[in-house]
KEKE-3310 file (N, C-alpha, C; in steps of 0.2 Angstrom, whole numbers, plus 5000, padded with zeros to 4 digits):
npx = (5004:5002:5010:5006:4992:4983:4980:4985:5001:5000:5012:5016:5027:5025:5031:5022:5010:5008:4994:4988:4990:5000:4999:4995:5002:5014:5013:5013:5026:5029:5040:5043:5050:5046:5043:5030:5023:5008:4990:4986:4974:4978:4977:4967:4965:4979:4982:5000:5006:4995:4992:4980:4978:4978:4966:4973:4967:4955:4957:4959:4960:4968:4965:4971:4972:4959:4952:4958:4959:4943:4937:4939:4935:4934:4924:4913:4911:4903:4897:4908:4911:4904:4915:4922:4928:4940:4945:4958:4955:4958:4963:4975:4993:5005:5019:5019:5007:5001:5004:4999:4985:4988:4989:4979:4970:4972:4974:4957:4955:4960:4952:4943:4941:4947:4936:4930:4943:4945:4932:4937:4943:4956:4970:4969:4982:4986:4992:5010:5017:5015:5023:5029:5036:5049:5055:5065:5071:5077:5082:5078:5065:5069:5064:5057:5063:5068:5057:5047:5050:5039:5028:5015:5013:5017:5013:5020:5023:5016:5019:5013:5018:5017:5021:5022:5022:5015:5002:5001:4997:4992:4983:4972:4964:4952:4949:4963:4962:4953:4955:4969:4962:4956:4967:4973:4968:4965:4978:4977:4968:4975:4984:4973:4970:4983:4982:4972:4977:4973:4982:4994:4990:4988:5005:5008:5006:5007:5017:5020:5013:5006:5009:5001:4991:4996:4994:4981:4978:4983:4977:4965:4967:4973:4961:4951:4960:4956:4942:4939:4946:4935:4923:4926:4926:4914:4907:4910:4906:4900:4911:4921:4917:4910:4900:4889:4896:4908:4908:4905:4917:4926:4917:4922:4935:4937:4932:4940:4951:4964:4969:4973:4978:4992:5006:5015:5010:5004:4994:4988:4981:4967:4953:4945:4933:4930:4939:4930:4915:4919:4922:4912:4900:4904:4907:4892:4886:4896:4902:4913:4907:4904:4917:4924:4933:4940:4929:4925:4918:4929:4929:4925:4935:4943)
npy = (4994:5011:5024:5038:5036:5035:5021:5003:5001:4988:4979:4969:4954:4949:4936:4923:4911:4899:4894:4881:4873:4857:4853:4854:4858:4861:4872:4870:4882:4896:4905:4921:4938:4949:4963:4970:4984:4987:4996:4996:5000:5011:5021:5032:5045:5047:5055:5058:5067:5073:5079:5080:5067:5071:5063:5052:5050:5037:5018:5004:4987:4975:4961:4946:4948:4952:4941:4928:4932:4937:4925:4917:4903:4906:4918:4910:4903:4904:4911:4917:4910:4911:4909:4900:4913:4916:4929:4938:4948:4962:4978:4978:4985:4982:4975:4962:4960:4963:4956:4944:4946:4948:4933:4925:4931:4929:4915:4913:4917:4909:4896:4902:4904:4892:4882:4891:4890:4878:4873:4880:4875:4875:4872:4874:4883:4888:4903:4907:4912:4926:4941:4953:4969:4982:4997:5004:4995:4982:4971:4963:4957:4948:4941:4949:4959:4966:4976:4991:5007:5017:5013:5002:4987:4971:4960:4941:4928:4921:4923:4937:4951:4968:4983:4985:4998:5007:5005:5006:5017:5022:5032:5031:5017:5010:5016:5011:4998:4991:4998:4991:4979:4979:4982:4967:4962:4963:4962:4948:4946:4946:4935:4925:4931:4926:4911:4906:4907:4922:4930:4927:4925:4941:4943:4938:4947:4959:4969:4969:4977:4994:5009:5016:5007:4998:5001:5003:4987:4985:4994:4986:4975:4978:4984:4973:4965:4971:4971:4959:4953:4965:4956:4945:4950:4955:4944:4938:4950:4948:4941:4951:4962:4971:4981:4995:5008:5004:5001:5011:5020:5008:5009:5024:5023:5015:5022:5033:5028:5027:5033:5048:5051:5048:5052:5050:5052:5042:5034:5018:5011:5014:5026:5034:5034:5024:5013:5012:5008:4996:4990:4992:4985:4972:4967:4972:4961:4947:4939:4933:4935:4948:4954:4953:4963:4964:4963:4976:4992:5005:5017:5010:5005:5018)
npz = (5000:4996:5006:5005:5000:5006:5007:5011:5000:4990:4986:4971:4969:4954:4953:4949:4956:4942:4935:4939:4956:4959:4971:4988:4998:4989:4978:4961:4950:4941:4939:4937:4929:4932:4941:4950:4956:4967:4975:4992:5006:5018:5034:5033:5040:5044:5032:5022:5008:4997:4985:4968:4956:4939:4927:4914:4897:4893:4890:4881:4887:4886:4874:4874:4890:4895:4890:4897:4910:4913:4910:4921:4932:4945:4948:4945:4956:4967:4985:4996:5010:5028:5041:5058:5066:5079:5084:5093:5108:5111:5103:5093:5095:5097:5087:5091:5095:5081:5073:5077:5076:5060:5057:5063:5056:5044:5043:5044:5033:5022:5028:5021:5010:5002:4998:4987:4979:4975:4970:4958:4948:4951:4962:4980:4992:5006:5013:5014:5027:5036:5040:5049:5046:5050:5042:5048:5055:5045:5046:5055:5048:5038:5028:5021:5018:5008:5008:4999:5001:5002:5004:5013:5014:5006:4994:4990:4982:4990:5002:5014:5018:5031:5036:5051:5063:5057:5059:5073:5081:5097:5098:5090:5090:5086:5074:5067:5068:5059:5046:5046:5047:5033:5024:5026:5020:5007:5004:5004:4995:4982:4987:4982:4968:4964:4967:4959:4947:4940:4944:4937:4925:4922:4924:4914:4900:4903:4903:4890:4883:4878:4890:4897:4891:4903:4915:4916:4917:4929:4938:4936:4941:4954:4959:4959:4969:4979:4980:4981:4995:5001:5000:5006:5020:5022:5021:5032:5042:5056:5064:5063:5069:5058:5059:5064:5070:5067:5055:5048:5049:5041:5028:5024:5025:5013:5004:5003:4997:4984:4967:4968:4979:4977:4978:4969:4958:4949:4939:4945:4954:4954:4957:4969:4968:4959:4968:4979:4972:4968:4982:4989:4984:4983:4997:5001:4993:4994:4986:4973:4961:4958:4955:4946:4937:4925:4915:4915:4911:4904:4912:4925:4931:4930)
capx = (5000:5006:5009:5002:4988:4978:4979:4992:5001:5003:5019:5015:5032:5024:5032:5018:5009:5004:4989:4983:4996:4999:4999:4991:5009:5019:5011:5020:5026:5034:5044:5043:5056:5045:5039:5027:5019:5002:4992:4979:4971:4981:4972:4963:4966:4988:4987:5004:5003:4986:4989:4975:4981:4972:4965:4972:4962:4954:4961:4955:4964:4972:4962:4971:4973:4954:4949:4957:4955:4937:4935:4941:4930:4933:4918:4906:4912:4898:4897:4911:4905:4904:4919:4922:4934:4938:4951:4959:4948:4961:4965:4982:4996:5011:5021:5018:4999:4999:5006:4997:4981:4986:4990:4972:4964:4975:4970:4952:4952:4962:4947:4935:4944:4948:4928:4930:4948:4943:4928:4939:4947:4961:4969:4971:4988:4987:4996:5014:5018:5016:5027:5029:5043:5049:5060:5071:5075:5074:5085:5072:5060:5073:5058:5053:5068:5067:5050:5048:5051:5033:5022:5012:5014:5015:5012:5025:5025:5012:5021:5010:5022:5015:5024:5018:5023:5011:4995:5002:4994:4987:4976:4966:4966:4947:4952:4967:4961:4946:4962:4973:4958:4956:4974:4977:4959:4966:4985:4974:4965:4980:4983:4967:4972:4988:4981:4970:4979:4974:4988:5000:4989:4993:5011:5013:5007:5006:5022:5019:5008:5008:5011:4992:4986:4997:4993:4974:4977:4985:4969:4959:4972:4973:4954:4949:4960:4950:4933:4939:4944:4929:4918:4926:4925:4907:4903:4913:4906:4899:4917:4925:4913:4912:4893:4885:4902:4915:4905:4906:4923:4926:4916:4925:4941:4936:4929:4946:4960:4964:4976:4971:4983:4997:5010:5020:5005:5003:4986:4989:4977:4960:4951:4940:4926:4930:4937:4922:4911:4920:4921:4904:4896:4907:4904:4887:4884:4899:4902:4917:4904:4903:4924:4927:4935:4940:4925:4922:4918:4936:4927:4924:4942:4947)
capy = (5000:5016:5027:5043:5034:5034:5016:5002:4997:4981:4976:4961:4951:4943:4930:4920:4905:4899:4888:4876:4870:4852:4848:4860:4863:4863:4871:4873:4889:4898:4913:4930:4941:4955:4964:4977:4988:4990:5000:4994:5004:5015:5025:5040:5050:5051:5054:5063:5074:5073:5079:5077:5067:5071:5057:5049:5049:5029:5015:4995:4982:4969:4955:4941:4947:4952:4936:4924:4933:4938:4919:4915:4899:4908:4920:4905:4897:4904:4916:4917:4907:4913:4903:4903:4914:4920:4937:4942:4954:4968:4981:4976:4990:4982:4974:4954:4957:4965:4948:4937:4947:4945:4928:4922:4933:4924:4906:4914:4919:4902:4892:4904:4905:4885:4878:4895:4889:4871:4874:4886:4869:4874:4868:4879:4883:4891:4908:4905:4917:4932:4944:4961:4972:4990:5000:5008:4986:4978:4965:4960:4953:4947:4938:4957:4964:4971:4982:4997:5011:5021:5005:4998:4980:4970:4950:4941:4923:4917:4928:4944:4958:4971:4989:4986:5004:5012:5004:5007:5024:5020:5036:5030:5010:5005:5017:5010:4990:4993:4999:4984:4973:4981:4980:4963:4958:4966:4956:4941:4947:4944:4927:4918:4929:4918:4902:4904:4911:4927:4935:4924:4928:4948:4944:4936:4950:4968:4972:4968:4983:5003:5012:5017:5000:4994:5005:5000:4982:4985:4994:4981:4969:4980:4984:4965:4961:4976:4966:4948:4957:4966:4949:4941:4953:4957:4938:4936:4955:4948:4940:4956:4967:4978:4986:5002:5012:5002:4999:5017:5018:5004:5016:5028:5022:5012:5029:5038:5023:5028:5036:5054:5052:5047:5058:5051:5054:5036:5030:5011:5007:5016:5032:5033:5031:5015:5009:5011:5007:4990:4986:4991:4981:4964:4968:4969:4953:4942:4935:4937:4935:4954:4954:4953:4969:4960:4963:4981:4997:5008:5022:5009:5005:5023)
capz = (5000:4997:5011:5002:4994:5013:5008:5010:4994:4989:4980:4972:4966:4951:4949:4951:4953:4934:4933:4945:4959:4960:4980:4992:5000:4985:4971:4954:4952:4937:4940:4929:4929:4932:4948:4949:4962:4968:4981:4996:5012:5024:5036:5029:5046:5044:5026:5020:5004:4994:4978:4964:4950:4934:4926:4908:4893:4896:4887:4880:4890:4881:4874:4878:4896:4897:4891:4902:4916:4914:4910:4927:4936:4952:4947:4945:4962:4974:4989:5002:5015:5035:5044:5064:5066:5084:5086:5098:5110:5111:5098:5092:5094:5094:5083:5091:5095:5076:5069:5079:5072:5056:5057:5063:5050:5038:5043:5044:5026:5019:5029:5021:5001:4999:4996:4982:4973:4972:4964:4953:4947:4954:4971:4987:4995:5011:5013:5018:5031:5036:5042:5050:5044:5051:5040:5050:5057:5039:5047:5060:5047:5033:5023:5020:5018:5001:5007:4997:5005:5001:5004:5021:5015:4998:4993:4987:4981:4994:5007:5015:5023:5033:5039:5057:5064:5053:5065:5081:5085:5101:5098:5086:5090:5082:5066:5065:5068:5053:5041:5045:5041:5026:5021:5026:5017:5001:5000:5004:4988:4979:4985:4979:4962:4961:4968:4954:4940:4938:4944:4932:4918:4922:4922:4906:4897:4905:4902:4883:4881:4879:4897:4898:4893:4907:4920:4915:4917:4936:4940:4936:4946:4962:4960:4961:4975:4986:4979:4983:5001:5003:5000:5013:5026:5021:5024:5040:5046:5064:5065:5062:5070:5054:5059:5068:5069:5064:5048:5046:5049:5034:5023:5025:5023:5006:4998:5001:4995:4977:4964:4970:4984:4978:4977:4962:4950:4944:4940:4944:4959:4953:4957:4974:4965:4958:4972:4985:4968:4969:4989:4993:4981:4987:5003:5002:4989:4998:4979:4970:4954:4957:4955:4939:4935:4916:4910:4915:4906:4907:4916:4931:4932:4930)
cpx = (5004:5005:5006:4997:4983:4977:4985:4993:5005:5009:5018:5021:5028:5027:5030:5016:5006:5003:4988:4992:4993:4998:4995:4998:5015:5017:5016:5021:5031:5034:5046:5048:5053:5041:5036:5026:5013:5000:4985:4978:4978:4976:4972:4965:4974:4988:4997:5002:4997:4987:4985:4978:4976:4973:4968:4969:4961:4956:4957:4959:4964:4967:4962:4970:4966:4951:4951:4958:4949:4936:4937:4935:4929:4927:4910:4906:4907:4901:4904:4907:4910:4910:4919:4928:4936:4945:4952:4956:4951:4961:4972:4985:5003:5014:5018:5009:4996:4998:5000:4988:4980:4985:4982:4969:4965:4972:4963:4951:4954:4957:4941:4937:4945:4944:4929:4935:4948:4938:4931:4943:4953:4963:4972:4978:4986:4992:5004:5017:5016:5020:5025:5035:5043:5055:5065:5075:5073:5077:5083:5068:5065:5067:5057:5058:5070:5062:5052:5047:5045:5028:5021:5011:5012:5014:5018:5028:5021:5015:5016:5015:5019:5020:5021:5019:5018:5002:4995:5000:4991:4981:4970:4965:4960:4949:4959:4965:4954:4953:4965:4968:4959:4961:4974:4972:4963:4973:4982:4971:4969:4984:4977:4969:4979:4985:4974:4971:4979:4977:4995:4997:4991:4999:5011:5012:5006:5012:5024:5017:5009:5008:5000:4987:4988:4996:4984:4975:4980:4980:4962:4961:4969:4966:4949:4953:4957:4944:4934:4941:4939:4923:4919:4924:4917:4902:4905:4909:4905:4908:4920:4923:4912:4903:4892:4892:4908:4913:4907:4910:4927:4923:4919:4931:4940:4935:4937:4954:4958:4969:4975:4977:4992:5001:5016:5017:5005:4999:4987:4986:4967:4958:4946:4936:4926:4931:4932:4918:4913:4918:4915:4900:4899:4905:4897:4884:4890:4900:4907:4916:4905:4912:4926:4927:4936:4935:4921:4923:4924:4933:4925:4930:4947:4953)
cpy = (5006:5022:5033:5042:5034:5026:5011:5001:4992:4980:4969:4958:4945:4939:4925:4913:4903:4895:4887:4872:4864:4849:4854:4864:4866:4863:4874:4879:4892:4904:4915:4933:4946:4956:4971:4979:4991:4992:4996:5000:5005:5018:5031:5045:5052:5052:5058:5068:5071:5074:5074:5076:5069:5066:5056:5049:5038:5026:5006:4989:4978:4962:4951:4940:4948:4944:4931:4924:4934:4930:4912:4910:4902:4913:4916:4900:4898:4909:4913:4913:4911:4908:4905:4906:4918:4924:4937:4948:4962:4972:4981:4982:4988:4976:4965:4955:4959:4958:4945:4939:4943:4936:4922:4927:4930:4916:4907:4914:4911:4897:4896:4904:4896:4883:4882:4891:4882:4871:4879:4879:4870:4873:4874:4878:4889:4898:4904:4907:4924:4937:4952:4965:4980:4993:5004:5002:4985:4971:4960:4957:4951:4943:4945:4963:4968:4974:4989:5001:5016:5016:5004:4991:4978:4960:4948:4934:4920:4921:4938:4947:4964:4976:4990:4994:5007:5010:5001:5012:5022:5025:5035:5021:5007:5010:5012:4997:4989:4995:4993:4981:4973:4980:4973:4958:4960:4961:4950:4941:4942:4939:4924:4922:4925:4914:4902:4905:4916:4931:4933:4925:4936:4949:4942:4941:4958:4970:4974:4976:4990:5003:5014:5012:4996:4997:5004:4994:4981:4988:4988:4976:4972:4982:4977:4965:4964:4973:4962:4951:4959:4958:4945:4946:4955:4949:4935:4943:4952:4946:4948:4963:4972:4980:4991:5007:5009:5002:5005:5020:5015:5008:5018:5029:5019:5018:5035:5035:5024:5031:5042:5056:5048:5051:5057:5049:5049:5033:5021:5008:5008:5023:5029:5030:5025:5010:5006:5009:4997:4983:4985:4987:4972:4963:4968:4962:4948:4937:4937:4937:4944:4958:4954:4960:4968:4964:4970:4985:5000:5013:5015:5005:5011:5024)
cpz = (5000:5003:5010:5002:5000:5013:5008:5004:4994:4984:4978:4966:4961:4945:4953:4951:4946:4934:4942:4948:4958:4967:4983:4996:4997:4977:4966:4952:4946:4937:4935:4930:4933:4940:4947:4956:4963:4972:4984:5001:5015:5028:5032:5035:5047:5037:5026:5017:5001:4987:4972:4958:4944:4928:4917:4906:4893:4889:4888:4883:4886:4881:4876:4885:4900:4897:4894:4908:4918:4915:4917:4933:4943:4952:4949:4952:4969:4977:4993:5008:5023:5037:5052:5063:5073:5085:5090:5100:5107:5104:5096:5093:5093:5090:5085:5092:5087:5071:5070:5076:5066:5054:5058:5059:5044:5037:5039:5038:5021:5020:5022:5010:4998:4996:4988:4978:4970:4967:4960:4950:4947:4962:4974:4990:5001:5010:5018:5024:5032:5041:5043:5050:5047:5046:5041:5053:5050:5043:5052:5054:5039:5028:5019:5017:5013:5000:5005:5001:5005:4998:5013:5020:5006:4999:4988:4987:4988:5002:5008:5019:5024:5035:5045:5061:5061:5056:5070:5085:5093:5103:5092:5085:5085:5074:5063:5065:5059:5047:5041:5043:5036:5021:5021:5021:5009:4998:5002:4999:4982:4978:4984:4971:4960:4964:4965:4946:4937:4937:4939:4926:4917:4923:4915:4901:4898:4903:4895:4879:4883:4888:4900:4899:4900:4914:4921:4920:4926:4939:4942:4940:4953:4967:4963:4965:4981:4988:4982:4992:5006:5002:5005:5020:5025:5023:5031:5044:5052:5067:5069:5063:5066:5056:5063:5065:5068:5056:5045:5043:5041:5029:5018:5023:5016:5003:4998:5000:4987:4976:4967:4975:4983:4976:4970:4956:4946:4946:4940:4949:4958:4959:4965:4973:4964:4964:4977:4977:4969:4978:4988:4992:4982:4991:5005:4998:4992:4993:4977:4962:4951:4957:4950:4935:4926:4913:4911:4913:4910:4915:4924:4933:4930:4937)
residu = (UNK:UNK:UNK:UNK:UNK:UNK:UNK:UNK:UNK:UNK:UNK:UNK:UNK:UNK:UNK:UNK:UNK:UNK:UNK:UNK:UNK:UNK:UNK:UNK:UNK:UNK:UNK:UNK:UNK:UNK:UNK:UNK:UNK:UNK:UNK:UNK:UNK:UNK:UNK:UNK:UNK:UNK:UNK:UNK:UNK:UNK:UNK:UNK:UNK:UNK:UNK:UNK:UNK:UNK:UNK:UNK:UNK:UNK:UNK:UNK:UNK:UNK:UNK:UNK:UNK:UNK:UNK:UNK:UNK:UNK:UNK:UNK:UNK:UNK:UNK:UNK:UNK:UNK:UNK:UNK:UNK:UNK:UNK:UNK:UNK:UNK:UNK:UNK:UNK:UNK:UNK:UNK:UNK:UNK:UNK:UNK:UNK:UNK:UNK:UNK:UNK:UNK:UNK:UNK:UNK:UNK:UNK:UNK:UNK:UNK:UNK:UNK:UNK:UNK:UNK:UNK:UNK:UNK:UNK:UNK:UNK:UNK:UNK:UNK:UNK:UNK:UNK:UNK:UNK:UNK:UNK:UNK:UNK:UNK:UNK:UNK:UNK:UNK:UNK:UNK:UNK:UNK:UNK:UNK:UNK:UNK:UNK:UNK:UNK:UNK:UNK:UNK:UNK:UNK:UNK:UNK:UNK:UNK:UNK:UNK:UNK:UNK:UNK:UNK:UNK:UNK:UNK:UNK:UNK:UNK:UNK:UNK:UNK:UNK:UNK:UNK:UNK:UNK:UNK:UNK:UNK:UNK:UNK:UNK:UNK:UNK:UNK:UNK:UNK:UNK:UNK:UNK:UNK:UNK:UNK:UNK:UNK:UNK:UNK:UNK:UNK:UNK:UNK:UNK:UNK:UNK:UNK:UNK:UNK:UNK:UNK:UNK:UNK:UNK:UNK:UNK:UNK:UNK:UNK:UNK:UNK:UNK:UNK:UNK:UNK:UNK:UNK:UNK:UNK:UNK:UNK:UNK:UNK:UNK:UNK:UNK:UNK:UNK:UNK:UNK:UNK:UNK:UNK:UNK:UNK:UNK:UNK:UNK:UNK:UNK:UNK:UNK:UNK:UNK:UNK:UNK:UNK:UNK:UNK:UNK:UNK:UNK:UNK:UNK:UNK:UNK:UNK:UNK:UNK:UNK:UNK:UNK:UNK:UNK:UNK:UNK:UNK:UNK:UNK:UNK:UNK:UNK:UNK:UNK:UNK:UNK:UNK:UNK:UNK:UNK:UNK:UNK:UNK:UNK:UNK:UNK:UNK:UNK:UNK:UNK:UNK:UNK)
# end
């Protein structure tokens, strides 16, 4: 997530999983060359700077790349289902109750995403780890040690890393707990698009493509992973206490993660607009039928 961007951004190293794993612990795995960088949730309440980027004349995403990611079986696999997931009471602040968070909301999502990636006729791999990294220690989270330096956490080959320091405020703990979900719901996004292929179909050819088309086709990447995110946390809400004012909260923060805020004026995660056009409607249908960014008009991946 970019730290500008009021949201975290995700770095996702894709070099992906391509196709359907063979084992559930050791799926097949072909390595890209290429890395990109995308953005997720930060708090809306520490932005930095703000500048308004202006928006790109819009642009037709790549054929290939539309058609066999729209054609994606994880579309037709059904609702998210409810799983038990029971959190710790407290509001995390530091760095070992932030982990240990993530860590059960990661199991939480893997029980709640496998029934989906099966029926996506391809097989489930668990998340490998997660990790919390600080950037002024790189050497305390060495899994993570090559975090961008203007990101709050990225995905990377089955590996989620988080910049814990950045939801430790102890002044704002339930804003700040409703934001890490958000984030950690969003690089979880990320893994069911590799552990179904659609993130290995976005590497084999974005890079192929004008600068405008490929900055489309990252939108519609980093836009889906907010949807697929938002679906789970929308079918888990009682879990995750998202209602009355935290629900709010969630909102809130969804309508203000976009390009708008970032400060080095590259459209590559989507417009506010889009992205609250995307969560809300996961979040309230708890489908990732309504995730298929592929197959939508550009103005809704602006």
């Amino acid at each position: 997530m970019l730290k500008a961007a009021g949201l975290a951004v995700l770095a996702v190293a894709v070099a992906a999983v391509a196709g359907v794993a063979v084992a559930r612990d050791e799926p097949s795995v072909a390595v890209q060359p290429v890395r990109t960088t995308v953005a997720t949730p930060t708090p809306v309440v520490k932005p930095k700077a703000k500048p308004v980027v202006k928006p790109s004349p819009s642009t037709t995403i790549d054929l290939s790349l539309q058609g066999l990611a729209a054609a994606n079986k994880l579309y037709g696999a059904g609702k998210v289902p409810a799983v038990r997931c029971v959190l710790p009471a407290a509001a995390p602040e530091t760095k070992a109750e932030l982990l240990a968070y993530a860590r059960v909301m990661v199991a939480c999502m893997d029980r709640a995403w496998a029934p989906l990636v099966d029926r996506s006729q391809a097989v489930f791999f668990p998340v490998k780890t997660v990790q919390a990294y600080d950037l002024k220690k790189p050497a305390a989270a060495p899994e993570c040690g090559d975090a961008p330096k203007n990101m709050d956490a990225f995905y990377d080959k089955g590996t989620i890393c988080f910049e814990w320091p950045e939801f430790s405020d102890p002044d704002e703990p339930v804003w700040n707990l409703v934001d890490f979900q958000q984030l950690i719901a969003h690089e979880y996004g990320h893994h069911v698009q590799n552990s179904t292929g659609i993130l290995a179909t976005y590497d084999a050819g974005w890079w192929k493509q004008p600068k405008a088309v490929q900055l489309e086709n990252e939108r519609r990447l980093e836009l889906q992973a907010s949807c697929l995110g938002a679906a789970f946390l929308g079918a888990n809400r009682t879990s995750f206490k998202l209602a009355g004012e935290r629900l709010r909260i969630w909102k809130s923060i969804v309508r203000h993660v976009g390009d708008e805020n970032n400060t080095l004026k590259i459209r590559d995660h989507g417009s506010y607009k889009s992205h609250a056009y995307w969560t809300t409607r996961a979040f309230a249908s708890t489908n990732p039928a309504t995730c298929n960014t592929f197959t939508a008009a550009p103005k809704r991946v602006s």
